[in-house]
matplotlib code that plots the C-alpha trace (Angstrom):
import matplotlib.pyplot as plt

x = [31.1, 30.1, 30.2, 27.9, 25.4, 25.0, 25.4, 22.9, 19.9, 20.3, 20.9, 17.8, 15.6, 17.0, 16.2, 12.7, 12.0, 13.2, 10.8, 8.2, 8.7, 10.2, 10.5, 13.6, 15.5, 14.7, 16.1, 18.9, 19.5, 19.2, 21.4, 23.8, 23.6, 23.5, 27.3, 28.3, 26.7, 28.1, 31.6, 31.9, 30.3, 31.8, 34.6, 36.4, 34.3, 30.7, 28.6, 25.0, 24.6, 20.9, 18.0, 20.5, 21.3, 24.3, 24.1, 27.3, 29.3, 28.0, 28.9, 31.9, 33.0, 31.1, 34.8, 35.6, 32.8, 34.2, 37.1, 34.9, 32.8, 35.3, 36.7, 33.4, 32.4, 36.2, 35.3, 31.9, 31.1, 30.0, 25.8, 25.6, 22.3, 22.0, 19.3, 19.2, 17.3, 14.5, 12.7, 13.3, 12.3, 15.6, 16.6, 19.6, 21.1, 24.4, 25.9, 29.0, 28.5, 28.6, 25.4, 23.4, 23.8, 23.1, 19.7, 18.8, 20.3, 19.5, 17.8, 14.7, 15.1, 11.3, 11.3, 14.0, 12.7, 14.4, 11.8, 10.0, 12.9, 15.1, 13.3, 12.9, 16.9, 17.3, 14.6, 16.7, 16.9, 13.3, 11.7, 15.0, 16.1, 18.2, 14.5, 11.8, 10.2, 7.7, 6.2, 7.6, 11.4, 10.8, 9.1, 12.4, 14.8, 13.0, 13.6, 17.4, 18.4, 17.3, 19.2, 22.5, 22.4, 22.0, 24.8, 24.6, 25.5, 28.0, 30.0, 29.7, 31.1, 34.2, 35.3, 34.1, 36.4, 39.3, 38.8, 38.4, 41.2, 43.3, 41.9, 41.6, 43.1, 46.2, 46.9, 46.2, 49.2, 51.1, 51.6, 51.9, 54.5, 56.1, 56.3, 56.9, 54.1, 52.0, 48.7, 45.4, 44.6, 41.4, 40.3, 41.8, 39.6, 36.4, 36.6, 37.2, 34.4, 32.2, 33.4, 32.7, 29.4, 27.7, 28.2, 27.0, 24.2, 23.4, 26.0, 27.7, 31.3, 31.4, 35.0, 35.7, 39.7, 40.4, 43.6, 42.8, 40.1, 39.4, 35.7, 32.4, 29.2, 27.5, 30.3, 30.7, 26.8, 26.8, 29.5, 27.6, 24.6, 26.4, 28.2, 24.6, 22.7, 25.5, 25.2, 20.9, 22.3, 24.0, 22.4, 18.7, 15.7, 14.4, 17.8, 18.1, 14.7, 14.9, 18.2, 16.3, 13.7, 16.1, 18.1, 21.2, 24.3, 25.1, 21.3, 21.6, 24.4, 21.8, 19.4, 22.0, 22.9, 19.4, 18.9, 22.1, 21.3, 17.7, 19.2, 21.4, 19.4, 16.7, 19.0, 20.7, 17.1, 15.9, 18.5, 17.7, 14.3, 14.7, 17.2, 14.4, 12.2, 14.4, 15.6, 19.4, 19.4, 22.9, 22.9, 23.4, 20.9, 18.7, 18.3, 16.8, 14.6, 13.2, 12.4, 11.1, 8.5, 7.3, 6.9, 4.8, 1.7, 2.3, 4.7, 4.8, 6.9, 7.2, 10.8, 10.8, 11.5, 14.3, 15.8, 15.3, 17.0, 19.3, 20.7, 20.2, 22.9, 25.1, 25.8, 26.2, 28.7, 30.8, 31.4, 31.8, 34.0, 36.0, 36.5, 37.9, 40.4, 41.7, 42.5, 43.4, 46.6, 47.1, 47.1, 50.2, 52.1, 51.7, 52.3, 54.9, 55.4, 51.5, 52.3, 54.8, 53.0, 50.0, 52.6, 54.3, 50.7, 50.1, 53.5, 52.6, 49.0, 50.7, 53.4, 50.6, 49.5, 50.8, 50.1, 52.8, 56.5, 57.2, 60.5, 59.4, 56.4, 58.3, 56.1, 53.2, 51.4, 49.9, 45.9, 44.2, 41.2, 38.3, 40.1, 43.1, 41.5, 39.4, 43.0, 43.7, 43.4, 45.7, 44.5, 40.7, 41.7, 43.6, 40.6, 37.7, 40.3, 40.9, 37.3, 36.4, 39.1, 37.2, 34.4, 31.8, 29.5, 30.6, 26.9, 24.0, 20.4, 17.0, 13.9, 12.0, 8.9, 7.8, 9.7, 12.3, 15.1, 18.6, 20.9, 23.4, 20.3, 19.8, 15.8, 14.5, 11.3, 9.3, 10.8, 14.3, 17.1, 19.3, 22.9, 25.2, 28.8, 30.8, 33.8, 33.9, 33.3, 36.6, 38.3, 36.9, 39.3, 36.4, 35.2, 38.5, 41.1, 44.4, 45.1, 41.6, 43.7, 46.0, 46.0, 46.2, 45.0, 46.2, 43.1, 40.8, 42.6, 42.4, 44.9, 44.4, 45.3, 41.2, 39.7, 37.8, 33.9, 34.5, 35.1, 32.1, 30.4, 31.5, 31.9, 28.9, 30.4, 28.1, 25.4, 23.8, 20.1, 17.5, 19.1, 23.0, 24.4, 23.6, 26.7, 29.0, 30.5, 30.5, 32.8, 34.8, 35.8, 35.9, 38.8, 40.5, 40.9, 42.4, 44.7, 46.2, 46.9, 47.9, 50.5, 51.7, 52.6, 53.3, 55.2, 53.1, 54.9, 52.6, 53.9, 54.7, 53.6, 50.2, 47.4, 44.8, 41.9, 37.7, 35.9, 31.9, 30.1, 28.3, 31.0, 34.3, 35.9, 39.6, 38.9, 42.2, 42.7, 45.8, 48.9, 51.0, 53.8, 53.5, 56.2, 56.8, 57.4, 60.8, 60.5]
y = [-103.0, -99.8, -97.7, -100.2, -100.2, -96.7, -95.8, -98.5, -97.2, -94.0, -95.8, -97.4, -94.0, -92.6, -95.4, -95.9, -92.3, -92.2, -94.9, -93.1, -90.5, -91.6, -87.8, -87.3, -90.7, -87.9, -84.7, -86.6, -87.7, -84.7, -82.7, -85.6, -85.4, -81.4, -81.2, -83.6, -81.7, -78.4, -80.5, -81.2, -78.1, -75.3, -72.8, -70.0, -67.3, -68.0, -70.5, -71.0, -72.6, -74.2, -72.0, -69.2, -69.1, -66.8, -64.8, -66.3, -65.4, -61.3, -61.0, -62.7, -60.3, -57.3, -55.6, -56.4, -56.3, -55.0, -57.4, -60.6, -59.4, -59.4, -62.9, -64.5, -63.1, -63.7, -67.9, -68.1, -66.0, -62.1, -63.2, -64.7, -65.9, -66.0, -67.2, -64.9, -66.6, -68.9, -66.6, -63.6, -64.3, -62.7, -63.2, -61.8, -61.2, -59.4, -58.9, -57.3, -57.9, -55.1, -55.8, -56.8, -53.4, -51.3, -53.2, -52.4, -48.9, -47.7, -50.6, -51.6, -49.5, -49.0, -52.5, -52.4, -49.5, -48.6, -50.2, -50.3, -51.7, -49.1, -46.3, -47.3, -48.2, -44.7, -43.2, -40.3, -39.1, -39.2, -37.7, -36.8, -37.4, -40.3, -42.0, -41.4, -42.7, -42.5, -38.8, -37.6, -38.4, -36.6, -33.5, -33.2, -34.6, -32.1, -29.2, -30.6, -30.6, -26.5, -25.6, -27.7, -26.7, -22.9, -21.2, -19.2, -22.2, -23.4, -20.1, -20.3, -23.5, -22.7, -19.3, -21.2, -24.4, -21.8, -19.6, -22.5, -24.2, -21.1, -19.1, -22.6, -25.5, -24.1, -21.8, -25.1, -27.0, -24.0, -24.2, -27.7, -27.8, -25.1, -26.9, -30.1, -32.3, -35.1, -35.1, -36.7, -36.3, -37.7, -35.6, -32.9, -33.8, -34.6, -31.0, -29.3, -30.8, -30.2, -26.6, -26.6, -28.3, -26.1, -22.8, -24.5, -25.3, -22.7, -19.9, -19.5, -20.6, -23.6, -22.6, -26.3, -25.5, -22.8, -23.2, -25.4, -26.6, -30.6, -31.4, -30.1, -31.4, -31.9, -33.5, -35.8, -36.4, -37.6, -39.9, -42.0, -41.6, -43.3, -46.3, -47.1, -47.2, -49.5, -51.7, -51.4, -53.4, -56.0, -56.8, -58.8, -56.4, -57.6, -57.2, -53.8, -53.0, -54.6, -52.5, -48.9, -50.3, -50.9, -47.7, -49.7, -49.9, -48.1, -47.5, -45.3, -43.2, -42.2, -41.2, -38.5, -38.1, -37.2, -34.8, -33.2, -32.6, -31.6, -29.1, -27.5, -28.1, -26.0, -22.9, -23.1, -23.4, -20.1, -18.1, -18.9, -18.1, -14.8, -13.9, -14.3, -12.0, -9.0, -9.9, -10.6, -14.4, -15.6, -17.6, -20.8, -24.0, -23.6, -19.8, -21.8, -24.3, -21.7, -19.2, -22.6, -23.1, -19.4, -19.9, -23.4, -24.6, -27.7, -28.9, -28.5, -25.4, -26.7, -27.0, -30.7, -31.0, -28.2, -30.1, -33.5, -31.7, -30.2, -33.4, -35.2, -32.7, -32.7, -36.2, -36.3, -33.8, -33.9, -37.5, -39.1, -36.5, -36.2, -39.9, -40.1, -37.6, -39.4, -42.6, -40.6, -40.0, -43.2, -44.5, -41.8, -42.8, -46.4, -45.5, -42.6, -42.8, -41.4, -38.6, -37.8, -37.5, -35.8, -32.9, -32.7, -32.0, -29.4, -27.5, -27.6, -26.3, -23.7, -22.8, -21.9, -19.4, -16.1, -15.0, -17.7, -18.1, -21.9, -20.2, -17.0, -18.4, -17.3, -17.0, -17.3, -20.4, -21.3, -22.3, -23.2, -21.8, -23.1, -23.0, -24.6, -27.4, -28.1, -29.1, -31.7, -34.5, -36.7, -35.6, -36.6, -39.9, -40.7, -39.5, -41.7, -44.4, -44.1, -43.8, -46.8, -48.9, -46.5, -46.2, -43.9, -45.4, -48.5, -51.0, -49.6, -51.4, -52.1, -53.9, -55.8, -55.2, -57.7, -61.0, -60.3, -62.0, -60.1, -60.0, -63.2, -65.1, -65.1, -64.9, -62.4, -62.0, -59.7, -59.9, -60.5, -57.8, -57.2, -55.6, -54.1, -53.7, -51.2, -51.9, -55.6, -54.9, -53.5, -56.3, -58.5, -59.7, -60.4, -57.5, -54.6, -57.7, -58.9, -55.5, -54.9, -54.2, -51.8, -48.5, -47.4, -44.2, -44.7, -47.1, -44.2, -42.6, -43.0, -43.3, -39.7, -38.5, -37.6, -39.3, -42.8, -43.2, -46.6, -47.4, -45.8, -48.4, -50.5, -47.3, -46.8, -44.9, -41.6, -44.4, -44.8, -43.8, -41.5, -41.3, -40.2, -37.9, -34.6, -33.5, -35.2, -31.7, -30.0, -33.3, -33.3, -29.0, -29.5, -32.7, -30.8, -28.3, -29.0, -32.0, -29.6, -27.2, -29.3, -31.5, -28.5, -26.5, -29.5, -32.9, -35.3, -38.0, -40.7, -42.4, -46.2, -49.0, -47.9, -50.2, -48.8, -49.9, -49.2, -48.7, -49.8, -47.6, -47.0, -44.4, -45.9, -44.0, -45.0, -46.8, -45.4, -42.1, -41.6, -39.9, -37.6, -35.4, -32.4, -30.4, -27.2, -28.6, -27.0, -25.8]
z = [111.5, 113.9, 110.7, 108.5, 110.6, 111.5, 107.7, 106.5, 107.7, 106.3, 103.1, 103.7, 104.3, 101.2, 99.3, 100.7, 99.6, 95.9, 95.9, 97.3, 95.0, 92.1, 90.4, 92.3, 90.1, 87.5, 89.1, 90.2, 86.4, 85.2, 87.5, 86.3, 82.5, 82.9, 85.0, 82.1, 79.5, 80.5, 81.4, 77.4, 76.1, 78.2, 76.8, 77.8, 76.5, 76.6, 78.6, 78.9, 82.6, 83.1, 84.4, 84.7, 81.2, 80.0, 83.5, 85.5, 82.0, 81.5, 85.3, 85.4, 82.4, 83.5, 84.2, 80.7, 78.8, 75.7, 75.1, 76.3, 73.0, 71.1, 71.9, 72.1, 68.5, 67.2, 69.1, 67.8, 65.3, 64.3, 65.4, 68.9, 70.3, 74.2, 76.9, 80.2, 83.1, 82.6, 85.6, 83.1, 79.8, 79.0, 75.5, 73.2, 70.0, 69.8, 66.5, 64.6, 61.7, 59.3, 57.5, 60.3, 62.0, 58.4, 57.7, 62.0, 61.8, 58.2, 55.9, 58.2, 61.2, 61.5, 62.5, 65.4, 67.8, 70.9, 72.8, 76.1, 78.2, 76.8, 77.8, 81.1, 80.8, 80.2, 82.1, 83.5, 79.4, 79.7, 76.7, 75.1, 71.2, 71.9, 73.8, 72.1, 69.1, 65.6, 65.6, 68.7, 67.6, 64.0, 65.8, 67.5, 65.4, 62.6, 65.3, 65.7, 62.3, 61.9, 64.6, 63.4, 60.1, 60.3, 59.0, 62.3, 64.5, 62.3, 62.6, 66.3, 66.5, 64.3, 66.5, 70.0, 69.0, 68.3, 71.0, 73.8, 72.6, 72.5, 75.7, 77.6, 76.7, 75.6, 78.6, 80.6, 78.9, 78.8, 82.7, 82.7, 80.9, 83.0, 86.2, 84.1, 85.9, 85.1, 83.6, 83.0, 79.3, 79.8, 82.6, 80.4, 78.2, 79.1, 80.8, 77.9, 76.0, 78.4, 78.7, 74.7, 74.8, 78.2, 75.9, 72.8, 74.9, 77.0, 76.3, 79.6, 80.7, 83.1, 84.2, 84.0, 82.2, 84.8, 86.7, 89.9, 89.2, 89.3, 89.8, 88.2, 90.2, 87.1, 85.0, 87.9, 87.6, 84.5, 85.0, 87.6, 85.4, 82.3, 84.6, 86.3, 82.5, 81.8, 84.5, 83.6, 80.4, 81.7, 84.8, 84.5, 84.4, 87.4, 89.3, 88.6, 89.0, 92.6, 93.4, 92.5, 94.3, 97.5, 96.5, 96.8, 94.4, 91.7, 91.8, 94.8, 93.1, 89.7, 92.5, 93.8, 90.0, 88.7, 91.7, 90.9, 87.3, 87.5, 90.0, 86.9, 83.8, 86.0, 87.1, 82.8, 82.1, 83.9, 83.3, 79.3, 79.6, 81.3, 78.4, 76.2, 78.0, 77.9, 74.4, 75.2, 74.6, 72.8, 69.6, 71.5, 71.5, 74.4, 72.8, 69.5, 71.3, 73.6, 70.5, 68.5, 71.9, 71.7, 67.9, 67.8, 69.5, 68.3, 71.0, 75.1, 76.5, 80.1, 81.3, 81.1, 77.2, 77.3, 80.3, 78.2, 75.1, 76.8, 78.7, 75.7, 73.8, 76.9, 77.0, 73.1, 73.0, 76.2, 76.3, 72.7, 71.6, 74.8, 75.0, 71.5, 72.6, 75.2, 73.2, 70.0, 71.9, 73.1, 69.7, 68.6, 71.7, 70.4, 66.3, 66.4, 62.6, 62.4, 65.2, 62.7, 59.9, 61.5, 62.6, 59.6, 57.8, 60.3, 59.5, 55.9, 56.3, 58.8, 56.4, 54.2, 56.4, 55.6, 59.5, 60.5, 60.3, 61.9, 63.0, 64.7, 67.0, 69.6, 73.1, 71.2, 70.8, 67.1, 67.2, 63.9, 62.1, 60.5, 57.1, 57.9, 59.6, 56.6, 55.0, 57.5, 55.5, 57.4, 60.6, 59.3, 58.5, 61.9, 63.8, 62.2, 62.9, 66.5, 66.4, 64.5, 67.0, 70.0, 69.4, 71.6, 71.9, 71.4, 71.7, 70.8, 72.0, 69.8, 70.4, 67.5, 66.4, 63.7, 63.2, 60.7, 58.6, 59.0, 56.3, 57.5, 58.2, 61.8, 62.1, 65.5, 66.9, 69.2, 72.7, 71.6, 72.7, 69.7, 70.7, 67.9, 69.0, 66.8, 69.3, 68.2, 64.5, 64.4, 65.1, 63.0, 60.3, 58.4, 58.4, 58.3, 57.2, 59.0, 60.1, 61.7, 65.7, 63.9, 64.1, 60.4, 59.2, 55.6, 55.1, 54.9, 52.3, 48.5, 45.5, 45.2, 48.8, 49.6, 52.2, 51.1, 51.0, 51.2, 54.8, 55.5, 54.5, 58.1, 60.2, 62.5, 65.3, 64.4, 63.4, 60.6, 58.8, 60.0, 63.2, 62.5, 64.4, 63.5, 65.6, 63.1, 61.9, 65.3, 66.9, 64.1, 64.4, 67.8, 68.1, 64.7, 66.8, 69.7, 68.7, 65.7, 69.0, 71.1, 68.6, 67.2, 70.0, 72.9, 72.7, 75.0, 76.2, 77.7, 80.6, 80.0, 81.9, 83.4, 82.0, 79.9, 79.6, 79.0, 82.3, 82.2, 80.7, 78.3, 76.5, 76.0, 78.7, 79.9, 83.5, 85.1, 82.8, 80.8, 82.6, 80.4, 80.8, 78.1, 77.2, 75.0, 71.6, 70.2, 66.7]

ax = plt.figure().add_subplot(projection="3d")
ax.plot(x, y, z, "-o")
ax.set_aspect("equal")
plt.show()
């Protein structure tokens, strides 16, 4: 009786004031019909909450992003349309479907720009190739394309990938395998890409293979820059925006970053530009730009665009290439009959080699040239497909300009995000069949033993249209190279039962490396 009347008029003041305001009978319904709403409607993969949209889900996932893709396409389909925050006007398209990503890559990509939130995503690129757009991007991509395709840089990459590889990466094994100890293939390399790429840059050695040494500011630089763009993507605008502003989080870490880079670019810079005073510049890249400067009037020669070009390349040729390297091996460990076959192609093209006799290598480790890795058919074909199952970069970001139709019928508008995912398009039965998770070079190769045009068709990991990779050669003499070394001369034996898997960012990077114990390989 004590507990009725002390409860009833509380009751009774509730009551009264629903009355008095009869709008809360209506919030009270509606927070009602939502938790039963989003009781039926919920699933595993992908949930759009009220007011806060698709937010809970991206962070919940953030760890994983790439594998929530994938099971949210593989639940719902290749074209996914979500809602951000009502408070953030925050709306997404994220598609892998093959078709989709041709017609905004290649078909119509005048009409999917990289857009005003992108740059500012990217700000630290700042007027980079990757950034910019309309005449500014064809200035540079025009500027680009002469310097990749001269015959000169060509040849320097062909006796740079054969002399790092043999001067460097080899030596590096070499001694591992002496005092039999375990190794990080990925840190391995992502150092010796960016050894690679800093002299095709700039021309000067890094020392990032030499014995002992671990840690590269600048490699370490980029790093946090490339895990704080990716958390840019997947965080609300106005979040990461507030966390710059507070210099907190990974926010705080691009600060430090940014300084540490400008600090490099500037001294790489200088020392090029004094080359070309005295007339002993090298035939690398920064060597072209700074001679294509002195030529034109047409374009700014302060510092800023070298160090925008520059950063541009750095990130373009250290990490894609190195990244693929990494979980090129993990596939063989995984598919021994394809480690077999890509070594028994290499003894064949070596055999072929008058300069080599398999059973007198003695001491002397065996590095590839340019011709023979032209031969590597097999080697080719396993590449572009641990690239198409890893690919680097795996999502790739566009605005819309004009309200457009896309090929599976999925209309988008001005304002909308569109997200292509080359990651999740590869395992799509839909798209590569039954076998789509396998790793199976043998579907890039023809009835006539020459690699297959047709893939191509769904293979966007260099991207596709005006803006391809113009780097496409260079990566592909570079990771010729050294796997053909390193298989050839080593046995690599990846240690079993540590968990692999991508880390966030942007580049497919392995989140806890690969370990590896690399022995001399016995002829």
């Amino acid at each position: 009786m004590i507990e009725k009347l002390s409860l009833n008029p509380i009751l009774t003041s509730f009551d009264h004031h629903l009355m008095q305001w009869p709008e809360l009978y209506l919030a009270v319904i509606c927070l009602i019909l939502s938790i039963i709403w989003y009781s039926k409607t919920k699933n595993d993969y992908y949930m759009h909450w009220p007011i806060v949209g698709v937010l809970p889900s991206i962070l919940r996932n953030a760890h994983r992003m790439h594998d929530w893709s994938v099971e949210t396409c593989r639940a719902l389909g290749c074209t996914i349309r979500a809602r951000g925050p009502t408070f953030c006007r925050w709306e997404l398209l994220f598609t892998c479907d093959p078709r989709n990503v041709e017609y905004i890559l290649k078909t119509n990509v005048t009409n999917f720009p990289k857009g005003e939130e992108y740059l500012e995503a990217f700000d630290v690129l700042g007027d980079g190739l990757f950034n910019v757009d309309s005449e500014l991007w064809q200035i540079q991509r025009s500027m680009a394309r002469k310097a990749f395709a001269s015959n000169d840089f060509r040849g320097t990459i062909c006796r740079l990938s054969k002399k790092v590889v043999e001067e460097e990466l080899v030596p590096l094994l070499s001694n591992a395998a002496r005092e039999s100890s375990v190794v990080d293939l990925d840190d391995i390399f992502m150092r010796f890409t960016f050894h690679t790429t800093i002299i095709v840059i700039f021309g000067r050695d890094p020392k990032s293979l030499s014995a002992g040494v671990k840690d590269h500011e600048l490699a370490n630089a980029l790093d946090a820059v490339l895990e704080a763009i990716f958390r840019r993507h997947v965080n609300p605008r106005i979040w990461w925006k507030l966390c710059r502003l507070l210099r907190v989080g990974e926010e705080r870490k691009l600060v430090k970053a940014w300084k540490a880079i400008d600090i490099h670019m500037a001294h790489y810079i200088s020392l090029k530009k004094a080359e070309a005073i005295t007339g002993s510049e090298q035939a690398d890249l920064m060597a072209t730009y700074v001679n294509f400067q002195k030529e034109s009037k047409d374009f700014s020669s302060n510092d800023k665009f070298l160090r925008d070009t520059a950063l541009t390349f750095l990130l373009g040729g250290r990490d894609t290439t190195g990244t693929t390297l990494t979980w090129f091996f993990h596939a063989l460990s995984n598919n021994p009959h394809v480690e077999a076959k890509v070594l028994e192609e290499l003894k064949n093209v070596a055999c072929k080699d008058s300069n080599v006799e398999l059973g007198q290598r003695a001491n002397t480790p065996w590095v590839f040239n340019s011709e023979d890795l032209k031969r590597l058919v097999y080697l080719h074909a396993a590449l572009c497909e641990a690239m198409r199952l890893y690919p680097s970069p795996s999502l790739n970001r566009k605005g819309v300009l004009r309200e457009d139709v896309l090929p599976d019928g999925t209309v988008v508008k001005p304002g909308l995000m569109v997200i292509t995912s080359t990651y999740a398009m590869a395992r799509m039965e839909c798209v590569w069949g039954k076998d789509c998770s396998e790793f199976k070079p043998e579907r890039w190769i023809d009835e006539h033993g020459k690699l297959s045009k047709e893939p191509m068709t769904k293979f966007f990991t260099f991207g596709a249209g005006p803006r391809i990779c113009l780097g496409k050669e260079m990566a592909f003499t570079l990771m010729k190279a050294a796997v053909a070394a390193v298989l050839f001369n080593f046995q690599v034996e990846v240690i079993e039962g540590q968990t692999v898997c991508p880390k966030a960012s942007l580049v497919l990077r392995m989140k806890n490396g690969l370990m590896a114990k690399i022995k001399e390989r016995v002829s």
